[in-house]
Every structure is written in structure tokens, then in C-alpha cells.
C-alpha positions as CSV (number, residue, x, y, z in Angstrom):
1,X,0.0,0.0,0.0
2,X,1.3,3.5,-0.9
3,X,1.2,6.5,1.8
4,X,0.6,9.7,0.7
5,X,1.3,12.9,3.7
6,X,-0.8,15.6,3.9
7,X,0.7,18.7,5.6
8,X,-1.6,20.5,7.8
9,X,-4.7,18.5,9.6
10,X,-7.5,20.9,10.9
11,X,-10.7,20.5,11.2
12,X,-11.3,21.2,7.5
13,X,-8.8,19.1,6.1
14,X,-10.7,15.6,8.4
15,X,-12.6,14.8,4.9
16,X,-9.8,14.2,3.5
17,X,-8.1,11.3,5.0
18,X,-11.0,9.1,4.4
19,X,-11.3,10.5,0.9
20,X,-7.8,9.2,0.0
21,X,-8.4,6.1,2.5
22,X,-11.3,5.0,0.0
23,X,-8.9,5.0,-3.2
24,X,-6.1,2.6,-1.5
25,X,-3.9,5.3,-0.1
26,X,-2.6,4.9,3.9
27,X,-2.6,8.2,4.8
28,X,0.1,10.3,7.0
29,X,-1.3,13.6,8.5
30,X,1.3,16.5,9.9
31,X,0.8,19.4,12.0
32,X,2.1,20.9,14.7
33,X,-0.7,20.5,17.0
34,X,-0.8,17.3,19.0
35,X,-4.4,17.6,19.1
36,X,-5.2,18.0,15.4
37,X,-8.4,17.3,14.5
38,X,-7.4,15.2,11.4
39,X,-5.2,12.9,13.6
40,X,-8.5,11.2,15.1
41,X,-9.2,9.8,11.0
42,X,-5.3,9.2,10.4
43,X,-3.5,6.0,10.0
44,X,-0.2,7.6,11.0
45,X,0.0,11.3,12.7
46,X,3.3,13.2,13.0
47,X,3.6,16.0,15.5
48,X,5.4,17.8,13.5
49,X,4.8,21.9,12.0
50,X,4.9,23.0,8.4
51,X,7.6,24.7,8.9
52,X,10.2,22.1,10.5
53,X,11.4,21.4,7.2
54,X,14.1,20.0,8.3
55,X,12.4,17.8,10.8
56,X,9.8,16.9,7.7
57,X,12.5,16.1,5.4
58,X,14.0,14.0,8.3
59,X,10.8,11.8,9.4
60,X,10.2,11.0,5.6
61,X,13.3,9.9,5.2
62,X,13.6,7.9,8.0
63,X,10.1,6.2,7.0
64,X,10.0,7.0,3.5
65,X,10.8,3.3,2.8
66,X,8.9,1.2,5.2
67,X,5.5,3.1,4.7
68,X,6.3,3.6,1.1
69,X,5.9,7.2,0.9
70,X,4.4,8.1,-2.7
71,X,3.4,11.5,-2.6
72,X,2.6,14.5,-0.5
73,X,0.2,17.5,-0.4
74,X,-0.9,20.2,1.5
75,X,-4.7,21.9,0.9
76,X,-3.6,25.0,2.9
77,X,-0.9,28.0,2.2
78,X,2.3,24.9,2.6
79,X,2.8,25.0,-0.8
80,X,6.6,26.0,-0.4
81,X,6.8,23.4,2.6
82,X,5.3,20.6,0.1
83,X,7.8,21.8,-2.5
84,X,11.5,21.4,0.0
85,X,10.3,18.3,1.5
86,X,9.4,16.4,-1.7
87,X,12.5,18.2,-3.9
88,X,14.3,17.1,-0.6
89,X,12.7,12.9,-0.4
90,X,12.6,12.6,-4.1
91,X,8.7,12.8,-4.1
92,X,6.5,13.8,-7.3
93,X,6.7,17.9,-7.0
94,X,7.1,20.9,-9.0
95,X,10.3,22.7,-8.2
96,X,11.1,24.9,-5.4
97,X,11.5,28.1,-6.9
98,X,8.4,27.8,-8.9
99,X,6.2,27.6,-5.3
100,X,8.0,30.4,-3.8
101,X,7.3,32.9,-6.9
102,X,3.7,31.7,-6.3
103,X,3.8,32.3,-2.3
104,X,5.8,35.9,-3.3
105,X,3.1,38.0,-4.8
106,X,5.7,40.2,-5.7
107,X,7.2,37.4,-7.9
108,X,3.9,36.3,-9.2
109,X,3.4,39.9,-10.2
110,X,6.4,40.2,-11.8
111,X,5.8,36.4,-13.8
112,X,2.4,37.6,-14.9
113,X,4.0,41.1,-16.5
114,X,6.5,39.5,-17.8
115,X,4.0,36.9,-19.8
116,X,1.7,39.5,-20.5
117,X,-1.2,38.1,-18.6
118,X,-4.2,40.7,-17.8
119,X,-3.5,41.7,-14.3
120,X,-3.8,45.0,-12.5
121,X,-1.5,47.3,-12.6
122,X,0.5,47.9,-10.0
123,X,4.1,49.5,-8.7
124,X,6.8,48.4,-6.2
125,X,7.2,50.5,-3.0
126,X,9.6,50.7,-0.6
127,X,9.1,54.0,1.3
128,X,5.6,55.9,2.2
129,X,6.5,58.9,-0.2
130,X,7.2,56.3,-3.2
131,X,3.2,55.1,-2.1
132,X,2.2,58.4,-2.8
133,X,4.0,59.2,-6.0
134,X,2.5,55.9,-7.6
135,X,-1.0,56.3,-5.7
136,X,-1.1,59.7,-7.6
137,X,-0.1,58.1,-11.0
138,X,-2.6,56.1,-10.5
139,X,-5.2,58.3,-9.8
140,X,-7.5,55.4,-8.6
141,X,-8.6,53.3,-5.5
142,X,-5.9,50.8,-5.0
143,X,-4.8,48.2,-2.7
144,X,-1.3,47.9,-0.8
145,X,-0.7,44.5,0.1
146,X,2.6,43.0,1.6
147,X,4.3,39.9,-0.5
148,X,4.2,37.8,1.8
149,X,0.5,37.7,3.1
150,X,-2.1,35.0,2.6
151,X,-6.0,34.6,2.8
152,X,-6.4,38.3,2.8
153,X,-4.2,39.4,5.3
154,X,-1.7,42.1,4.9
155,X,-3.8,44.2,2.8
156,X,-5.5,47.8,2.9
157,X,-7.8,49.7,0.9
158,X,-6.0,53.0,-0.8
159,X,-9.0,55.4,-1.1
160,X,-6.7,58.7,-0.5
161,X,-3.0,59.8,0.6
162,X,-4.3,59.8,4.3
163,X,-5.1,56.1,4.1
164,X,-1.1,55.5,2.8
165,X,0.3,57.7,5.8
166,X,-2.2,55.6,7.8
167,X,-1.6,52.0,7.2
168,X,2.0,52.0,5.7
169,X,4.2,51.3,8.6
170,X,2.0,48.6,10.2
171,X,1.7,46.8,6.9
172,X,5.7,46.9,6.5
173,X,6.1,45.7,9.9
174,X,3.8,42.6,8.9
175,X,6.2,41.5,6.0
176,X,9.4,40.3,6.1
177,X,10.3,42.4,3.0
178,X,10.3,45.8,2.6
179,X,8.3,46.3,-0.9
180,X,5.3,46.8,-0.7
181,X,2.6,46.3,-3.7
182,X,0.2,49.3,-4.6
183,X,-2.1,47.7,-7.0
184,X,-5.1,49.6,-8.6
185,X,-8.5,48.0,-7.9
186,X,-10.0,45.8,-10.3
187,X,-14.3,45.6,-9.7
188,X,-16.1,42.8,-11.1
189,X,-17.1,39.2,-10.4
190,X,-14.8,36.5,-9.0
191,X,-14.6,33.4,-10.3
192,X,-12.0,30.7,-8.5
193,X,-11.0,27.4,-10.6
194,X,-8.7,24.6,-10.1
195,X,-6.9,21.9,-12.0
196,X,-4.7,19.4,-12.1
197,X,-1.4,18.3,-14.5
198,X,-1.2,14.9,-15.8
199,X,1.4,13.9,-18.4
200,X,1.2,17.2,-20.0
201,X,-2.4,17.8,-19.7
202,X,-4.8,20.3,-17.7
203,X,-7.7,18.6,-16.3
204,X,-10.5,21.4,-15.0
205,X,-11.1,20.2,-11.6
206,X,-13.8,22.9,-10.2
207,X,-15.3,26.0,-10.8
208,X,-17.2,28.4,-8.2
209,X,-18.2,32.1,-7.7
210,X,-16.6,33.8,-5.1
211,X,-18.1,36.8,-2.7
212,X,-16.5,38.2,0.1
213,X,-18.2,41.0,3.4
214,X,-17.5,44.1,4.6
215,X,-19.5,43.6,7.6
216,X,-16.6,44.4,10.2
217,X,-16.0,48.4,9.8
218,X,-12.3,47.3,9.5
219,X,-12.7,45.1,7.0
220,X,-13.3,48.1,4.8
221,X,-9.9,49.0,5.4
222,X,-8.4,45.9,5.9
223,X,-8.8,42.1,4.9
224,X,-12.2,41.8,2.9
225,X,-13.8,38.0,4.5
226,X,-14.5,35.7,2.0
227,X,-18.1,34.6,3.3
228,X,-19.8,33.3,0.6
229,X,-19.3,30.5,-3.3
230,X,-21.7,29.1,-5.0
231,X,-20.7,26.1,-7.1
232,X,-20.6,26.0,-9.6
233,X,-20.3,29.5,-11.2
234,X,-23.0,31.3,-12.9
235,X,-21.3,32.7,-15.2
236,X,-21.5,32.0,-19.3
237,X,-19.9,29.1,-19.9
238,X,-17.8,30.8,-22.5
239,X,-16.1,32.9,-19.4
240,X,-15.8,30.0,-17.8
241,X,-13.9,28.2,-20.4
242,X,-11.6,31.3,-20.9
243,X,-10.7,31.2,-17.1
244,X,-9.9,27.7,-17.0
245,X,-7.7,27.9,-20.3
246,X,-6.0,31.2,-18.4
247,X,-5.7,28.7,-15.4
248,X,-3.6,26.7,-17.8
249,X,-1.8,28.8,-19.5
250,X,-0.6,30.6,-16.4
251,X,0.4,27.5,-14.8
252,X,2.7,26.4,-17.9
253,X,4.1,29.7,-18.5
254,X,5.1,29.6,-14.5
255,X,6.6,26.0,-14.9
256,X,3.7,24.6,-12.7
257,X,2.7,21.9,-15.2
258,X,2.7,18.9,-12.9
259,X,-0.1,18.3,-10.5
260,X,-2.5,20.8,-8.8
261,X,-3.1,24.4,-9.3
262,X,-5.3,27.2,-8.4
263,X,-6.2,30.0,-9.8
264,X,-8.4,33.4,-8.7
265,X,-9.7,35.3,-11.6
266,X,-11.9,38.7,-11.8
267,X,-14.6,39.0,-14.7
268,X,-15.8,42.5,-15.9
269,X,-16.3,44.3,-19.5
270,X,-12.3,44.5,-20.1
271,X,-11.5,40.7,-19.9
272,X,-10.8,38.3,-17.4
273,X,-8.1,39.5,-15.0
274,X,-5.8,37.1,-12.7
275,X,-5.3,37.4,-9.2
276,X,-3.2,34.9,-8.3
277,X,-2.4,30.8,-8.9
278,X,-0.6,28.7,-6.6
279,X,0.6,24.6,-6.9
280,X,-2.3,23.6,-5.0
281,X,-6.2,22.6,-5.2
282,X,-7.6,25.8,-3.5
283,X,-8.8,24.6,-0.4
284,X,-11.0,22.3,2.0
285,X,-14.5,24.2,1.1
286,X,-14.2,23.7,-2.6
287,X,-12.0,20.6,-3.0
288,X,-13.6,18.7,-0.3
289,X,-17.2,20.4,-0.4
290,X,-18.9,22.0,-2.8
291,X,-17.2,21.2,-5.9
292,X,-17.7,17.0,-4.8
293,X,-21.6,17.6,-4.4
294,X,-22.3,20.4,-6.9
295,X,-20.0,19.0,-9.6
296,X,-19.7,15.0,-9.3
297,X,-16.5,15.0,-9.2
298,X,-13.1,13.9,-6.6
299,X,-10.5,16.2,-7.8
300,X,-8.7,15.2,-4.2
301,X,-8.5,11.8,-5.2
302,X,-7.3,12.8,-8.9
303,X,-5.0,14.6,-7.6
304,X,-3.3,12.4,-5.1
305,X,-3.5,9.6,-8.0
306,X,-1.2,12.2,-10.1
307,X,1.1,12.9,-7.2
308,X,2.0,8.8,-5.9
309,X,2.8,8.2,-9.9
310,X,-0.5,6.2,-10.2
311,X,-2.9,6.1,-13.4
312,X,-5.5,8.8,-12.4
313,X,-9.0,7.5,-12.7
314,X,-10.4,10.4,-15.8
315,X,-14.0,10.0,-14.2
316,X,-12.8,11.1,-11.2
317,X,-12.8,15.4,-12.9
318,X,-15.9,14.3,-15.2
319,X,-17.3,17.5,-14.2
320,X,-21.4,17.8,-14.8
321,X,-23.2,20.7,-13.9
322,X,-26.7,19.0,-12.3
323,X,-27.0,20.9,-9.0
324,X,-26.0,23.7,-7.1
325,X,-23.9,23.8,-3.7
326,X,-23.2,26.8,-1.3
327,X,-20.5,27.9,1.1
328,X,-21.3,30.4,3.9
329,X,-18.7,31.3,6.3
330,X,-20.4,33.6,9.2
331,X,-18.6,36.5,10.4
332,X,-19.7,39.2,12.7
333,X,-19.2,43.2,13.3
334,X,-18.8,41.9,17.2
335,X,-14.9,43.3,18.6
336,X,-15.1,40.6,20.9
337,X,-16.8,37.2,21.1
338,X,-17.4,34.8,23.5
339,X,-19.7,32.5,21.9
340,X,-20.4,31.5,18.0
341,X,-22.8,28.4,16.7
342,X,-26.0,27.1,15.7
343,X,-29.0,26.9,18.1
344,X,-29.8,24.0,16.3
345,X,-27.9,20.8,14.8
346,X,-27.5,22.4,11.3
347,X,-27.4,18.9,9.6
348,X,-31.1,18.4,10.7
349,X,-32.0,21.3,7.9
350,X,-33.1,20.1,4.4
351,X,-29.9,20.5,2.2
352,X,-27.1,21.2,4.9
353,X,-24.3,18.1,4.2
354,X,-21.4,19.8,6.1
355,X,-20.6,22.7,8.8
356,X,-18.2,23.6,10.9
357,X,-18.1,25.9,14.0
358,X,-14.6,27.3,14.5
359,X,-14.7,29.0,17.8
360,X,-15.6,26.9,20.7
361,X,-18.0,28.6,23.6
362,X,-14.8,28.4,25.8
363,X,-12.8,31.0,23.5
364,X,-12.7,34.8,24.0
365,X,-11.9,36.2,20.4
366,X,-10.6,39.6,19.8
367,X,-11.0,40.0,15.6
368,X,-8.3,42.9,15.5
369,X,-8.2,44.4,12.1
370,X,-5.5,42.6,10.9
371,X,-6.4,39.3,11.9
372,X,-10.3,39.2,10.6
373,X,-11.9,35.3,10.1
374,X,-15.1,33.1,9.8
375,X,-16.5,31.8,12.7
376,X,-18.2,29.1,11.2
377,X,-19.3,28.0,8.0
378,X,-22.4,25.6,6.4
379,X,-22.4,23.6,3.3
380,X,-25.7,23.7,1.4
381,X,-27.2,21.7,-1.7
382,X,-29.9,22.2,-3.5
383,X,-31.2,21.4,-7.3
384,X,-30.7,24.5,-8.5
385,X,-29.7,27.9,-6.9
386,X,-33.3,29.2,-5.7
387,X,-33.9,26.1,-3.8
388,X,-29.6,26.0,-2.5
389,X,-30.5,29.5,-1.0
390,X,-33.8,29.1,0.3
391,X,-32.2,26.5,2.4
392,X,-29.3,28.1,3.2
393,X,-31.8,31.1,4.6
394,X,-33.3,28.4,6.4
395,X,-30.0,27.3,8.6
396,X,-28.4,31.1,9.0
397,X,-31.4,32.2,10.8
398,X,-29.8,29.0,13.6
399,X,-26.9,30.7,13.9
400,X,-26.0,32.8,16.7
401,X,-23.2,35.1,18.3
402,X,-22.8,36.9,21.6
């Protein structure tokens, strides 16, 4: 039996391991907490962080032979971890240096010029005044974002000169670089999709429409939540297509030709613009959730057939488009929290095939406004989108705060 390790093991990565359990795979979870959720589902856990690489590269080579390590994969922002270890084990991987220009945004910025992908224009910045000079050249709402952020931290919204003097400093201090990115603001509609390499071809593995709150009064300066996909997108197919293809081209132009990617994409009059891709499915909602039930398809277990050097299974990303599923994530304009849930088992409702609570009643939670998160988040079905959020109505009005 092949192993196949899967850095990171919260509470939305559990699905997982019995996904790749049910295609023949043992499975080996890390993280650095001993108490990891995904541990309980495991057949072998190691306590060990995402960033140990050189305790990761160690423990797989130690028992790289006698569990027959095949492959390894992250579903979280490890995508550089993933990268060392396997380049370091001799695992199934894209290169090193590939993964990091997709963690810098910087890099990937640079990449996308370079290839003359549609992408907003931006400058580099080092200092508060060189902010200013390019915010006026600009002479639009931007966003400065550090390189080195993830999941929408480490960004502000640029509306005037005040708001640079305002949030530079605290936003350098969050980076370990000292560019900065002022990058003019690109409206429209967000479509995410995802993919994997196989012998030199892309297979579409999932498509959704992404929409994000302003609920918090920081998060109009800061960090805009992700709260909300509905899979899969309802958009004209055509776009949809053209995003996927741009997915692909991206990825091949970046070297990132073997296994996953992801890819973030905004739709308006002037063409489909890319946000940003990365050597990864895009995460536990889509990969595990909604793209599964809306879709028909296990990109997981297409994907971990590509990385252990296995013949994928093609039916496995035979992608049909027969019902709708939704993604909430609740969030709340509350500083501080001392208890998030359901007043009700949200499984009970008509439609509801997943959730997750994320703050236990025993937490105190302080959402600062660089740190701003879902506090729990519902999976929803339904034949077609009216009936999807008529149920979805149905379970929000369970959930409470205080």
C-alpha cells in the first residue's frame, strides 16, 4: 500500500483522510498540533509543524521506505513546505523556486507582466513617499498589500493619501520584506478554478463564484472576508472556459505543469483578469465540499493519483453541472466574542451536508483588524440555486453570536 502525507490537519482538512483512504492510499497527517483534528481519522500522525522542514525532510526519510511514501500535499498556504520536502525525499513535486514565486506575490506579479497576462497594474514601493508618488499616478482606488500575506491578510484599501500615511508602517512591519505592492483596484465578479497536470495535460477540476463581506468596519480597510461561493459559477460558460484555459496557460508559462493548481480570476467588460495561482487545489471548502456535491466530481483523489505516480481515474474530474452547492462562512461586526454556533444541529436542515463551528463557547476572540476570520461555516445543496438558498436562509437564521 502507498502513503501519501498531507501537511496541515485541521478541522477542514478531516474529509480528507478518508477520501484518500477510500482510493487505497494509507494516509500520513502533519501538523504541529498534538491535538489536530485530522489525527483522530489518520492511520499515521506526526507532530510535526509546516515549517520544520528540516524535521519533515528527516521523518520521511527515516520512514519514507517502510511506509512507502508516494506523494505529499498540502490543501492550505504549505505550498513551499510541500515543495522542499518532496524536492528534498525525491517525491513527485514541481520545483522549489516555482512555489515560492507563487507564495511571493511580488514574484507572481512580476511572472504575470512578464507573460503578458491581464492583471492590475501595480508599482513596487519601498518607502511611504514612493506610495504616494505611484498612488497619484494612478489616480484610482488601489490596494497595498505586503508579499508575503495570505488569505487576505496584509492588505489595505487605498482610497486617498491619508489612508497610505495611515496603514503603511503597520503593513511593512507585517512582512518580512520591505516592498510593498500598490495595485489599482480591479471591480467585477470572482470566479476561483482549479486543475490538475497529468502527463502534460490540464484537467478542470472545479469551478465556483466567489463573494466576500464588509461587515466588520475594519474590513473596509483591511482584509475583505471571503463569506460566501456558489458552485458551480453562474457565469457564461464561454467565461468560464476562458478562465480555465487562463488557469492553464498561467500555470505552464510559471513552470507549474505537474499536479494541482489554483487560480483566482476577476470577470468585468475589459477581460478576465488574474489574481493569483498557486501549486495547490484551492482549499477544503471547494476541494472537499462543494465542488464533490455540486459538480460530481473527486479532484482530491485525482489529484493524489497524479502525485503517488498512479494512473488517475479520468471520471474522477468528469465535471457535470446537475445541481447547485453553497459555502457560507459567518462572520460578525462583534470586537469581541465569547460564543459562536447554531442553536440547532445544522445537519437536521433540508440540504445542509457539512458545517463547521470554529470558535468553541470556551474561547474569548478579539478579531483585530488585521487578523479578521469566519466563525463558522455551512455547506448547502440544492437542485438549482433558488432552492440552494432558500435552504441556506433556512439554517443562517440558527446561527448565533454573543
Amino acid at each position: 500500500m502507498k502513503s501519501i502525507l498531507m501537511i496541515g490537519g485541521g478541522i477542514q482538512q478531516v474529509p480528507a483522510v478518508a477520501r484518500l483512504k477510500s482510493v487505497g492510499y494509507r494516509v500520513i497527517v502533519s501538523d504541529m498540533n498534538a491535538n489536530a483534528p485530522a489525527f483522530a481519522e489518520a492511520d499515521v500522525c506526526v507532530n510535526i509543524g509546516a515549517n520544520d522542514i528540516k524535521s519533515l525532510v528527516s521523518w520521511v526519510l527515516l520512514n519514507q521506505s517502510n511506509l512507502n511514501i508516494a506523494g505529499i500535499f498540502t490543501l492550505t498556504n504549505y505550498a513551499v513546505s510541500v515543495a522542499l520536502v518532496a524536492n528534498a525525499t525525491d517525491l513527485p513535486s514541481i520545483p522549489v523556486d516555482v512555489a515560492v514565486t507563487c507564495d511571493n506575490k511580488l514574484l507572481m506579479k512580476r511572472k504575470f507582466h512578464e507573460h503578458r497576462f491581464l492583471s492590475a497594474p501595480y508599482s513596487e514601493v519601498k518607502t511611504e513617499v514612493e506610495a504616494i508618488e505611484a498612488f497619484r499616478k494612478f489616480n484610482a482606488t488601489c490596494y497595498l498589500k505586503i508579499v508575503d500575506g495570505f488569505g487576505g491578510k496584509g492588505v489595505a484599501k487605498i482610497k486617498s493619501e491619508d489612508d497610505i500615511t495611515r496603514v503603511f508602517n503597520d503593513l511593512q512591519k507585517q512582512s518580512l520584506y520591505p516592498e510593498l505592492i500598490l495595485e489599482e483596484e480591479i471591480t467585477g465578479h470572482y470566479i476561483d478554478t482549479q486543475g490538475v497536470f497529468y502527463d502534460g495535460e490540464f484537467y478542470p477540476a472545479g469551478d465556483a463564484d466567489s463573494y466576500f463581506t464588509t461587515n466588520h468596519k475594519d474590513y473596509r480597510n483591511f482584509n475583505p472576508v471571503e463569506n460566501y461561493n456558489v458552485c458551480p459559477s453562474h457565469q457564461p460558460q464561454s467565461l468560464i472556459t476562458e478562465a480555465y484555459d487562463m488557469l492553464r496557460d498561467i500555470a505552464k508559462s510559471l513552470k507549474m505543469d505537474f499536479g494541482p493548481v489554483g487560480g483566482d480570476f476577476i470577470v468585468n467588460e475589459k477581460g478576465i483578469y488574474v489574481i493569483e495561482v498557486g501549486p495547490r487545489l484551492h482549499g477544503p471548502n471547494g476541494t472537499l465540499q462543494i465542488f464533490p456535491k455540486a459538480m460530481n466530481i473527486k479532484p482530491l483523489e485525482f489529484m493524489a493519483q497524479v502525485l503517488c505516480n498512479d494512473i488517475p481515474d479520468p471520471e474522477f474530474v468528469k465535471i457535470s453541472r446537475e445541481s447547485v452547492a453553497l459555502c457560507k462562512v459567518f462572520t460578525s461586526p462583534l470586537p469581541e466574542i465569547t460564543e459562536a454556533g447554531f442553536s440547532s444541529d445544522p445537519l437536521a436542515h433540508d440540504g445542509v451536508f457539512s458545517s463547521h463551528v470554529y470558535k468553541k463557547a470556551d474561547m474569548t476572540i478579539t478579531q483585530g483588524s488585521m487578523k479578521l476570520s469566519g466563525l463558522a461555516s455551512v455547506f448547502v445543496y440544492g437542485k438549482d440555486i433558488i432552492e440552494a438558498e432558500e435552504r441556506l436562509a433556512s439554517v443562517s437564521e440558527r446561527f448565533y453570536v454573543r
